[in-house]
C-alpha positions in Angstrom: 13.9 -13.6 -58.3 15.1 -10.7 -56.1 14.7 -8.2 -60.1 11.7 -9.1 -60.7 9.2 -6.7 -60.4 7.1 -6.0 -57.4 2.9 -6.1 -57.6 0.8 -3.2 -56.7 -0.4 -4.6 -53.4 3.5 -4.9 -52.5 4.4 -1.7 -53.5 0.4 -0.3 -51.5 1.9 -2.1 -48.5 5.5 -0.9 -48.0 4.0 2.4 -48.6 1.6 2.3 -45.8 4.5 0.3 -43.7 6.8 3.6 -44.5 3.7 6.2 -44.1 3.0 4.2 -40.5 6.4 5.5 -38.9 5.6 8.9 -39.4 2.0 9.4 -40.0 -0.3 6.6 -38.5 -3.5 8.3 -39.5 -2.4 8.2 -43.2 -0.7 5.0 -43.1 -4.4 3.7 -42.0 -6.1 5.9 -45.1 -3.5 3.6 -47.2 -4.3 0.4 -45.0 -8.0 1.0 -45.9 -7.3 1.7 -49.4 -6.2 -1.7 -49.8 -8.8 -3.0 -47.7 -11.5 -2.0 -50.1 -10.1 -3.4 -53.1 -9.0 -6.5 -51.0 -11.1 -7.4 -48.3 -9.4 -9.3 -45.3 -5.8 -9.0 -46.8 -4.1 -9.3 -44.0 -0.7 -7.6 -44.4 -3.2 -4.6 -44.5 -5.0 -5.5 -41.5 -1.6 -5.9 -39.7 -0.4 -2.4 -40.3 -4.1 -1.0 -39.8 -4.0 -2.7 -36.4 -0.1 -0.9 -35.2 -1.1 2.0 -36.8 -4.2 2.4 -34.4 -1.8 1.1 -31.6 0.7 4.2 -32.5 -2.7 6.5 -32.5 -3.6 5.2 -29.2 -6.6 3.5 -30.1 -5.6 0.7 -28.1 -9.3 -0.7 -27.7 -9.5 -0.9 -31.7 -6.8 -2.2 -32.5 -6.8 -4.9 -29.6 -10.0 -6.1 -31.7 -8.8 -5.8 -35.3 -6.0 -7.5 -34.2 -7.8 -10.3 -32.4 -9.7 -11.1 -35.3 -6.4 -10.9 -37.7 -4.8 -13.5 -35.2 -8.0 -15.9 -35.4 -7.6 -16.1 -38.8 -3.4 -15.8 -39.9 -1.5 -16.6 -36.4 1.8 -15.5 -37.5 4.4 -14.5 -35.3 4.4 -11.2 -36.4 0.6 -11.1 -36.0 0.3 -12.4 -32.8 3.5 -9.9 -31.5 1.4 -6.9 -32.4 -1.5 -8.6 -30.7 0.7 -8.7 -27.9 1.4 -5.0 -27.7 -2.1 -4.0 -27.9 -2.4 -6.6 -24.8 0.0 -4.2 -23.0 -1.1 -1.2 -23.8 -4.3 -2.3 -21.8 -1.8 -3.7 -19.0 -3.4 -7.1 -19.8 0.2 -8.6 -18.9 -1.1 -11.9 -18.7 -2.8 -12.5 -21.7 0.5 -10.7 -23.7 2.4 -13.4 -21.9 -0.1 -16.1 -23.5 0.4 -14.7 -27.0 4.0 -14.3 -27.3 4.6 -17.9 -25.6 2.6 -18.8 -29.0 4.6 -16.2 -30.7 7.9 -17.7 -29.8 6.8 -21.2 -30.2 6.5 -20.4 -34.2 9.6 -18.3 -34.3 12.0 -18.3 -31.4 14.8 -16.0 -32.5 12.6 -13.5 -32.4 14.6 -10.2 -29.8 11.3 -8.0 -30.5 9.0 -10.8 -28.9 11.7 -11.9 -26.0 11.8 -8.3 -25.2 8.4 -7.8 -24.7 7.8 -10.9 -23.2 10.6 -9.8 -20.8 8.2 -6.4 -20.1 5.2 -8.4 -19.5 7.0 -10.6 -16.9 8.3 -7.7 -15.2 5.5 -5.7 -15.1 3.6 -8.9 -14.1 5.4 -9.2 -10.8 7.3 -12.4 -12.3 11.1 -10.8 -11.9 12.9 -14.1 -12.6 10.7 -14.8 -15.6 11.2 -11.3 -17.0 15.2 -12.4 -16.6 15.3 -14.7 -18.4 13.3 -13.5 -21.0 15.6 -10.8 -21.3 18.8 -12.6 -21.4 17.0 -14.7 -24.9 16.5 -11.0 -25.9 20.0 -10.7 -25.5 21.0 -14.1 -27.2 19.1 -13.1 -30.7 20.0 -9.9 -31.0 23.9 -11.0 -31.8 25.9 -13.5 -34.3 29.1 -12.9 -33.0 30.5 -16.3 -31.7 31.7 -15.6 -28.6 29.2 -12.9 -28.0 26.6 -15.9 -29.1 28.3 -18.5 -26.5 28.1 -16.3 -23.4 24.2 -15.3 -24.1 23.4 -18.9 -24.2 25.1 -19.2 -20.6 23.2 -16.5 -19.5 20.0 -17.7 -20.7 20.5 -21.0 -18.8 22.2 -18.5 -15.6 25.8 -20.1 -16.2 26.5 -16.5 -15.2 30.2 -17.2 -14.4 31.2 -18.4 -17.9 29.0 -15.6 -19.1 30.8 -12.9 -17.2 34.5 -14.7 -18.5 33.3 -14.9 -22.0 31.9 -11.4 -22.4 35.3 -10.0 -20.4 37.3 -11.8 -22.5 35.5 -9.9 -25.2 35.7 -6.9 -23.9 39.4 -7.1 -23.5 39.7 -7.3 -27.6 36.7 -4.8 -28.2 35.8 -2.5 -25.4 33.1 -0.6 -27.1 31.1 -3.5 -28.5 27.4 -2.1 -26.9 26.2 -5.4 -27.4 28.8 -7.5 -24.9 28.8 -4.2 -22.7 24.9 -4.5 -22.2 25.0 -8.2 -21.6 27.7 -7.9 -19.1 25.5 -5.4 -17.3 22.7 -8.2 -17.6 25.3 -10.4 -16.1 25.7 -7.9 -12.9 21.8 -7.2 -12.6 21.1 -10.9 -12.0 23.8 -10.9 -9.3 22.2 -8.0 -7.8 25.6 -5.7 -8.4 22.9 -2.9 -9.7 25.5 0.0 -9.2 27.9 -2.1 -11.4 25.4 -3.0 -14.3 24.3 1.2 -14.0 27.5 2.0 -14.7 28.0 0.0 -17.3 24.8 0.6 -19.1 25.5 4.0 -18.9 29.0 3.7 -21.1 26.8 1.7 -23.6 24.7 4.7 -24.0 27.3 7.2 -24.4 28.7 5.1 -26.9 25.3 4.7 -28.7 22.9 6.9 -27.5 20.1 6.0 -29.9 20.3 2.1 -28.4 16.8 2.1 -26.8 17.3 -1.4 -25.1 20.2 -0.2 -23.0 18.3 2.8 -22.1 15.3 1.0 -21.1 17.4 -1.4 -19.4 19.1 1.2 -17.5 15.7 3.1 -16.5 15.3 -0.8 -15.1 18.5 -1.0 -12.9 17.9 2.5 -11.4 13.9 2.0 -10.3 15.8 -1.8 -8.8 18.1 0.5 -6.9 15.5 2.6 -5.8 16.9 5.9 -8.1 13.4 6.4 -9.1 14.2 10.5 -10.1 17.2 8.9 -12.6 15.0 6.1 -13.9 12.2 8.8 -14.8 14.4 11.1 -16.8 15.8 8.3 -18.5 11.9 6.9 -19.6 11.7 10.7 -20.4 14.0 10.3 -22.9 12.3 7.2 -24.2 9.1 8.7 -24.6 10.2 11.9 -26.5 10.7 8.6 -29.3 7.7 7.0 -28.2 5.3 8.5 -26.2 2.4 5.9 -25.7 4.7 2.6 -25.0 2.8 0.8 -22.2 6.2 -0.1 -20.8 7.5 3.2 -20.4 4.4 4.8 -19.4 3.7 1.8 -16.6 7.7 2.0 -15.7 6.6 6.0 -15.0 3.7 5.9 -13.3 6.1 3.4 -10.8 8.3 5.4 -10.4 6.4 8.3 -9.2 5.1 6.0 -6.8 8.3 5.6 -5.7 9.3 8.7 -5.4 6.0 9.3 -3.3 4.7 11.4 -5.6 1.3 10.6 -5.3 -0.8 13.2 -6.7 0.9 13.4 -10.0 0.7 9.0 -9.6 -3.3 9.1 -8.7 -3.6 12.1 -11.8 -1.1 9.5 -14.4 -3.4 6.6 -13.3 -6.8 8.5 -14.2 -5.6 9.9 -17.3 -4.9 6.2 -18.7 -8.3 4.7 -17.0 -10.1 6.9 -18.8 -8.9 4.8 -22.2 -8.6 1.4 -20.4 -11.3 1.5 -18.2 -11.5 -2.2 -18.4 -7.8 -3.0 -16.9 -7.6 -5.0 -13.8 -4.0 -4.5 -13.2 -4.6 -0.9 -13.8 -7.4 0.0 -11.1 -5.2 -2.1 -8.9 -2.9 -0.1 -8.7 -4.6 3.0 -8.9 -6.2 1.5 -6.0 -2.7 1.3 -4.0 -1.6 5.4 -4.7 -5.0 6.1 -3.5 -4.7 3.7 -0.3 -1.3 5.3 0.6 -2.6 9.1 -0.3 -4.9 8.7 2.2 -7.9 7.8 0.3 -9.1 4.9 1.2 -13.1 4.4 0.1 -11.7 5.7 -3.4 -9.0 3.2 -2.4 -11.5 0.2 -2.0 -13.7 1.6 -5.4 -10.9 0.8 -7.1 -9.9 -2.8 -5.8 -13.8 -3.9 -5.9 -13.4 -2.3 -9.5 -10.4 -4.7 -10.4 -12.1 -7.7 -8.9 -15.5 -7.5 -11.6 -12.8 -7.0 -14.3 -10.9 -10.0 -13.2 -13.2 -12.0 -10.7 -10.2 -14.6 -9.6 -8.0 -11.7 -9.3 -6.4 -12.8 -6.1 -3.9 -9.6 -5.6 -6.9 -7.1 -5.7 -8.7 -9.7 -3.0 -5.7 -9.9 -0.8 -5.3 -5.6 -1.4 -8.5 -5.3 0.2 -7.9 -7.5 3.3 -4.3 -5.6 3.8 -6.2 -1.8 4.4 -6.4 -4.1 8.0 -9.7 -2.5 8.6 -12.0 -3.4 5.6 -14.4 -6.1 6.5 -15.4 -8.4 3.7 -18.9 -9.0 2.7 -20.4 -12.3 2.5 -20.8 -12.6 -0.9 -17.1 -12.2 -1.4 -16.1 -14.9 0.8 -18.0 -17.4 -0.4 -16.3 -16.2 -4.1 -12.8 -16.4 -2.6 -13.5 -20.1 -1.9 -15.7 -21.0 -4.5 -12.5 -20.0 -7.0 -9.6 -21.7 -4.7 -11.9 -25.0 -5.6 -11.0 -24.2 -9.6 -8.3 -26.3 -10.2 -7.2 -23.9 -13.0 -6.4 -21.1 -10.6 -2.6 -19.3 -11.3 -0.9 -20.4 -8.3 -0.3 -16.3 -7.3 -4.1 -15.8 -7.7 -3.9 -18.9 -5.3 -1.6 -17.6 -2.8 -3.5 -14.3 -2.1 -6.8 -15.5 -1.8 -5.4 -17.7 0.9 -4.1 -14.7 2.4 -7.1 -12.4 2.1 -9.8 -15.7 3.3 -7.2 -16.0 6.5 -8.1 -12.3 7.2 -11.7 -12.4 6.7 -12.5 -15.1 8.8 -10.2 -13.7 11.4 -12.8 -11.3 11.4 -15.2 -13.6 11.6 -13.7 -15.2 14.8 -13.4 -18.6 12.6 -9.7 -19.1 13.6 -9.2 -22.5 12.7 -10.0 -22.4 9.3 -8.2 -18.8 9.3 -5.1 -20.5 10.4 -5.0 -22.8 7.6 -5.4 -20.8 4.8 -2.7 -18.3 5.9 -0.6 -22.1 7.0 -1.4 -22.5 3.0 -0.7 -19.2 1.6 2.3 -19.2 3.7 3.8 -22.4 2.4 2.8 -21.3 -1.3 4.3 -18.6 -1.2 7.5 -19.9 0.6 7.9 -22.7 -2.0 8.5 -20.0 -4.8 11.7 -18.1 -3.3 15.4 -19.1 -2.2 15.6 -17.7 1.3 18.1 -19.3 3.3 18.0 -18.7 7.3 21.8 -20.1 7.9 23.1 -17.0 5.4 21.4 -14.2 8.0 22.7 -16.0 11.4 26.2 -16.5 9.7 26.0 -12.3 9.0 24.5 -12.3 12.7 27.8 -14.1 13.8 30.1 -12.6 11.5 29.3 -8.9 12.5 29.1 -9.5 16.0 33.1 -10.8 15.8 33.8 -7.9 14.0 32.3 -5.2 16.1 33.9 -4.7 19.3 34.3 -2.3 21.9 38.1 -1.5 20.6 36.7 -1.0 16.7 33.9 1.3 17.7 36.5 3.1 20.1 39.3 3.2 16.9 37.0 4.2 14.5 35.2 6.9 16.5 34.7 10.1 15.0 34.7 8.7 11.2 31.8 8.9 8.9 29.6 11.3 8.3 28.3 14.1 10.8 25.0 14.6 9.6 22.4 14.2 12.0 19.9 14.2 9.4 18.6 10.0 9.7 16.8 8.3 12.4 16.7 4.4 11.3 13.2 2.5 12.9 14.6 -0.5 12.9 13.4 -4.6 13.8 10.8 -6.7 12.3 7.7 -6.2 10.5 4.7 -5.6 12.6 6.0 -4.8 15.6 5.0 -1.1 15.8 7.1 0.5 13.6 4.7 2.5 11.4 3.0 3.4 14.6 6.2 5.1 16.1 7.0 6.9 12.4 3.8 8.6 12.5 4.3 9.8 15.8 7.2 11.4 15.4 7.1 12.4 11.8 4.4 14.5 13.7 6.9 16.5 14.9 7.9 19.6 13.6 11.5 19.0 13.0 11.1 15.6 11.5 9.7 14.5 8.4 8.8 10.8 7.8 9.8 9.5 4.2 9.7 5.3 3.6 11.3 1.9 4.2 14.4 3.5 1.8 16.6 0.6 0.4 19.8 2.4 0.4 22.0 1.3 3.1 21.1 -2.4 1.8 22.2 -1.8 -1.6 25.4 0.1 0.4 26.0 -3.8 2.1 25.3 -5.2 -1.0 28.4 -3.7 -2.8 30.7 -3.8 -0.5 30.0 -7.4 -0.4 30.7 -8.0 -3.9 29.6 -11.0 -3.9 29.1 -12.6 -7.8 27.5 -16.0 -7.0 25.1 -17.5 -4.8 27.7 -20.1 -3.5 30.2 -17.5 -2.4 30.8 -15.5 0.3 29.7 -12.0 0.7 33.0 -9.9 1.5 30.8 -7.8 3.7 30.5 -6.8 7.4 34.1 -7.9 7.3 35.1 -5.3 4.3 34.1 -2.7 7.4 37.3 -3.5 9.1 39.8 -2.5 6.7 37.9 0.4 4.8 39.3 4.1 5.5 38.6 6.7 7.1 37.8 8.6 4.1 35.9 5.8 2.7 33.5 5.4 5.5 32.5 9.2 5.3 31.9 9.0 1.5 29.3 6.0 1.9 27.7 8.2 4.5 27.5 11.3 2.1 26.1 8.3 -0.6 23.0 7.5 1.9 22.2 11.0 2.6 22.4 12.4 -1.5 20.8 8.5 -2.1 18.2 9.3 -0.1 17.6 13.0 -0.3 14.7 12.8 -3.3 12.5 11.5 -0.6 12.5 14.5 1.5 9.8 16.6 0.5 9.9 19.4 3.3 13.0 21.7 4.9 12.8 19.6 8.4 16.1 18.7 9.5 15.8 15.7 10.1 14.1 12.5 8.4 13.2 8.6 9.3 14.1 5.7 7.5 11.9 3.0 8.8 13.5 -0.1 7.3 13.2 -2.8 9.3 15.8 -5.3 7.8 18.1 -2.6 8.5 18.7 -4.2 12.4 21.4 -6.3 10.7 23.5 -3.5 9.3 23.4 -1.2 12.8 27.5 -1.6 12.4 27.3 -0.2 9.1 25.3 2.9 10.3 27.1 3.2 13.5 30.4 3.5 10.9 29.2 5.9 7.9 26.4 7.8 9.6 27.7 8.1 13.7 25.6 10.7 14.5 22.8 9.0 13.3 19.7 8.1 15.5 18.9 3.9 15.6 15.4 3.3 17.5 14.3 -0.5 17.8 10.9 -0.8 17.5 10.0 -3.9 19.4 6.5 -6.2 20.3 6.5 -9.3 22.2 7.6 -12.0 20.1 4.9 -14.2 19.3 2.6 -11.2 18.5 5.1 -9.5 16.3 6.2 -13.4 14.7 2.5 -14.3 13.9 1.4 -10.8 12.7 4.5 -11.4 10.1 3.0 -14.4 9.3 0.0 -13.9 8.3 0.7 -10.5 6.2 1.7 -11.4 2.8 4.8 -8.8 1.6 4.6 -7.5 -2.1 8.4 -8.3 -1.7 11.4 -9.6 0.4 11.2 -11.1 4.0 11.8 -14.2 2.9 11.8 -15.5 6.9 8.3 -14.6 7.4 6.8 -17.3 5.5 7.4 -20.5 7.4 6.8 -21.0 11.5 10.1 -21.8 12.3 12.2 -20.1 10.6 10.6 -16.9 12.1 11.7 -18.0 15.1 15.3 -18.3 13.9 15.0 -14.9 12.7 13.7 -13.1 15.6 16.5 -15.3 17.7 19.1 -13.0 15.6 17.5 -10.1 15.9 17.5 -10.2 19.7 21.0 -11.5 19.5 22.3 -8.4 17.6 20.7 -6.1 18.8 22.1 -7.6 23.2 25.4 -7.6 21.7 25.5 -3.9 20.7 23.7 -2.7 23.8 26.5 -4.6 25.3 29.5 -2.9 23.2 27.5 0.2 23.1 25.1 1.0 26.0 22.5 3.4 24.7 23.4 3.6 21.0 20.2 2.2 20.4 17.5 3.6 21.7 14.3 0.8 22.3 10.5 1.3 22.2 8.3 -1.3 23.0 4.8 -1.5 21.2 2.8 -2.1 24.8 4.6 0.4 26.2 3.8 2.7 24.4 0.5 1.7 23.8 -0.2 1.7 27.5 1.8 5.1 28.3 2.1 6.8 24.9 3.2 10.1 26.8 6.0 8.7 28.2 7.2 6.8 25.5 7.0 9.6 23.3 9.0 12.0 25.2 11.7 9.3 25.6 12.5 9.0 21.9 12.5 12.2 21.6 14.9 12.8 24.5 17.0 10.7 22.5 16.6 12.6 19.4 17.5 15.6 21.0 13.9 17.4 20.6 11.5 18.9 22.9 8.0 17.1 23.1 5.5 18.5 21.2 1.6 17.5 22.0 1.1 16.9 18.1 3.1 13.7 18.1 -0.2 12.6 20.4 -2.4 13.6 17.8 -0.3 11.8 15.1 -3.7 10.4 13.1 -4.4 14.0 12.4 -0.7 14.1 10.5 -1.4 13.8 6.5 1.3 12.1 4.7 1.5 9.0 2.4 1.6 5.9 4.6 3.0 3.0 2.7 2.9 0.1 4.6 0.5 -2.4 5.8 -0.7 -0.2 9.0 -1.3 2.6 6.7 -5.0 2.3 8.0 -4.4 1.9 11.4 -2.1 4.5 12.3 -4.6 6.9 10.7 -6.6 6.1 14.0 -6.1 7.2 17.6 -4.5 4.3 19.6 -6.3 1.0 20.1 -5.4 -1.7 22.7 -7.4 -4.7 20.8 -4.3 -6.1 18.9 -2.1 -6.4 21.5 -3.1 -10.2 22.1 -4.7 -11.2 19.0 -1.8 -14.2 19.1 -3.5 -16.2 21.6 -6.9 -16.8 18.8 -4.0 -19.1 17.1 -1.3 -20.2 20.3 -3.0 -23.9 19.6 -1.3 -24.1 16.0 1.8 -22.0 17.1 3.4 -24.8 18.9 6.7 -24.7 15.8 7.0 -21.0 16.6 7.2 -21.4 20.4 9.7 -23.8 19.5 11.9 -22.3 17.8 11.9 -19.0 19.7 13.0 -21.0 22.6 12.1 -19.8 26.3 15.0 -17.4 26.2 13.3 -15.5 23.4 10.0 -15.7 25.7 11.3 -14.8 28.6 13.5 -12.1 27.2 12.9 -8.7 29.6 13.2 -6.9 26.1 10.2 -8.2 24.9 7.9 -8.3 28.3 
């Protein structure tokens, strides 16, 4: 069978296949060729279609290749449907296709892979996961290699991690165990591990674009936005139009706060997929954080006629803080939470965004219940756990003591350079960073990840079920040690400094839990807690919907809990180390902002400067949910907007307790 002949139609198509990979245009002069002597012949079509995708024509091929899949819905049909789906960022009906895709042919690494983009680029991080790890399981036939991607694919990820060391032992430059051990390492959130080790894959096969992709992954996760972008620049020079890459990119300046090359990417691709929700989206966010902010709004209304039961673009607008809804948009928020076929995350943030606008509309019982419903949605999809953070609240407060403060004195770095705003969300913070990155020797960056990801490794903690090895690891770790982790913040953190100030904020707020760790690595550090009166801060947490993390925020109670740590931390080292931490209360310095001002900056060892009062004149990206609000002069209305909902409160009073209330801190 395999010498006979081949027919001129097989011959026409393997040439247009072989003309395709390095001359679209002519490979679609061969594709229409065919096409006129054989009308509708598909495998003709099929090339047509990626060859306008490699042209860019994403618009025409979407629709040659719609009309292909109607009529022939192979998988290899429906996986360049997919692709022009992406191009367009249409993520979720590429995630439709390739399900089908798969569900014909599910050995398929091409179509895992790209349904692992989609995911990812969809906001679905767990989905995209495991997509990846199937990715992983059909690109090899080795046995062994074969047994530890099927753990991975159902997360056994400690038989996965044996199996492919085991492997590794025998053969340690197999690419293929070496990538899916760093796949192992990702999912246990040991990023710096799985960089490392995709980076040995690459300099063992530097043409293996999966690794490389996968590494441009693991650095945006750390926050290494500059390395992930010259690694996606090294993908493009291969293939300059992949929506993944290109998307990845345009993240990634974001990231790095670039915002006018961001806002220049995002109109450069609108202007050939004018018709992407996702897309104005988040065009809509660099232009909310530039500064922008009817541009900003354009752009979300823009996303919502693309998409009407886009709930994300809904909820965007509600979270500028001082957009006010129309009526005609409310009533369409609830007419679509009545659709039974709603995606539960469209679901979720039109809960969110109907709480806000009928807080505006003084309506705050039904306001309560749909953030009560968007809360509990939202809280049903992640694995927080409140006992993990009061056992690190417990652990770290055994370990740091007077005497190990006292031993370990004059360790760690001596740059000055940080000042950490630390405590919960929406207690001020963003308020007190514009202020004083209105100074002339300060320069405000972003909530920066890094000393997480520091606590992270030292933990090394592989599984779920055990115990992370960090603050304890602090104890034991060297001199030496504990100044090279503060050298790894400041070069970690130094692409986000855009100006020659000498010093720079890092307004984290989760970083209240790791003021040991600072203390350590970074002593001459500045740590300011921003603080608000409990049930203002605990219900404004509430009822804001974060694109990621803070876990705690989405259930009454275990806010409480939370904020109970917090204040318990943060006693013990004003206890162990009077004045190490310098606090600011919200209505403080809401009511004297003079005062306040002068304070901090006594602390921080400047003179007062009568710009930080002016701080809404300051331009600079602002990249949090006050963005809007601190581009205003100072406003005493929010101080008590608790008390509209104190009647549905009652599990947050409860589990704040009265010493919580009654705290002098928080008065």
């Amino acid at each position: 069978m395999d010498n006979q002949p081949k027919s001129t139609l097989e011959v026409a198509l393997a040439h247009a296949e072989r003309l395709m990979r390095r001359d679209p245009a002519l490979a679609i002069e061969q594709a229409d060729a065919i096409l006129e002597a054989l009308p509708d012949q598909p495998g003709a079509l099929l090339i047509k279609g990626r060859a306008l995708l490699r042209q860019g024509a994403f618009d025409d091929a979407r629709a040659l290749l719609t009309t292909l899949a109607k009529q022939r819905r192979t998988p290899s049909t429906l996986l360049a449907l997919a692709e022009a789906f992406t191009a367009v960022q249409d993520y979720d009906g590429a995630i439709v296709v390739l399900r089908e895709a798969l569900a014909l042919r599910d050995d398929s690494p091409a179509a895992w892979g790209a349904l692992g983009d989609a995911y990812y680029f969809s906001g679905a991080v767990a989905q995209a996961d495991d997509a990846y790890a199937h990715q992983i399981r059909t690109s090899t036939q080795e046995p062994r290699l074969m047994q530890a991607a099927a753990a991975l694919c159902e997360n056994r990820l400690a038989p996965a991690e044996a199996l492919l060391r085991a492997h590794l032992k025998e053969t340690p430059t197999n690419v293929a165990a070496i990538r899916m051990l760093a796949e192992v390492g990702a999912r246990l959130g040991r990023y710096g591990g799985a960089e490392k080790l995709l980076t040995r894959c690459l300099e063992l096969a530097p043409s293996f674009t999966a690794a490389r992709h996968n590494l441009a992954l693991v650095q945006f996760r750390q926050g290494k936005a500059l390395d992930a972008l010259s690694e996606i620049e090294k993908l493009r020079a291969h293939d300059p139009e992949n929506p993944t890459y290109r998307n990845l990119e345009a993240a990634a300046l974001s990231r790095l706060g670039d915002f006018e090359n961001a806002i220049t990417q995002f109109e450069d691709v609108l202007r050939d997929q004018s018709d992407n929700p996702r897309l104005w989206m988040s065009y809509g966010h660099a232009l909310k954080t530039a500064g922008r902010t009817a541009d900003a709004i354009a752009a979300y209304r823009r996303a919502i006629a693309l998409r009407p039961q886009f709930g994300d673009a809904y909820w965007s607008l509600a979270n500028l803080k001082t957009f006010r809804f129309e009526r005609a948009e409310v009533e369409a928020m609830a007419a679509m939470l009545r659709n039974e076929q709603l995606k539960e995350e469209d679901r979720y943030h039109l809960h969110y965004a109907l709480g806000k606008a009928l807080e505006d509309a003084a309506d705050y019982a039904t306001s309560f219940a749909h953030y009560e419903e968007g809360a509990r949605r939202r809280r049903a999809l992640l694995d927080y756990r409140p006992a993990d953070v009061s056992a690190q609240v417990q652990r770290t407060k055994a370990l740091f003591t007077p005497a190990l403060l006292k031993a370990r004195a004059g360790q760690g770095s001596a740059a000055p350079d940080p000042i950490f705003v630390i405590g919960l969300p929406r207690s001020g913070s963003t308020l007190l960073e514009q202020i004083l990155a209105s100074h002339s020797q300060i320069e405000g960056t972003m909530e920066l990840p890094d000393i997480a990801h520091i606590a992270r490794d030292l933990g090394e903690k592989k599984l779920k079920s055990e115990t992370s090895k960090y603050p304890d690891v602090l104890a034991d770790l060297p001199a030496e040690q504990l100044k090279a982790l503060g050298e790894l913040y400041l070069q970690g953190t130094r692409v986000q400094r855009r100006t020659d100030k000498p010093l720079f904020i890092d307004k984290m707020p989760n970083n209240w839990i790791h003021v040991g760790l600072i203390a350590l690595i970074l002593p001459n550090a500045k740590i300011i807690d921003a603080r608000r009166h409990a049930m203002a801060t605990c219900f404004s947490a509430f009822k804001q919907h974060f694109a990621r993390g803070q876990g705690f925020t989405y259930d009454l109670a275990e806010l409480g809990r939370y904020y109970r740590d917090y204040l318990d931390l943060m006693a013990h080292f004003d206890a162990i180390a009077p004045g190490r931490i310098h606090r600011v209360h919200y209505e403080a310095l809401v009511g004297d902002t003079e005062t306040e001002v002068r304070k901090a900056l006594t602390y921080c060892g400047l003179p007062f400067e009568p710009a930080c009062l002016e701080f809404y004149a300051t331009e600079r990206p602002v990249r949090t949910a006050s963005s809007e609000q601190v581009r205003r002069p100072i406003f005493r209305d929010g101080l008590d907007q608790w008390r509209n909902y104190e009647h549905w409160l009652g599990p947050l009073k409860q589990a704040l307790g009265n010493a919580a209330l009654n705290d002098p801190h928080n008065r």
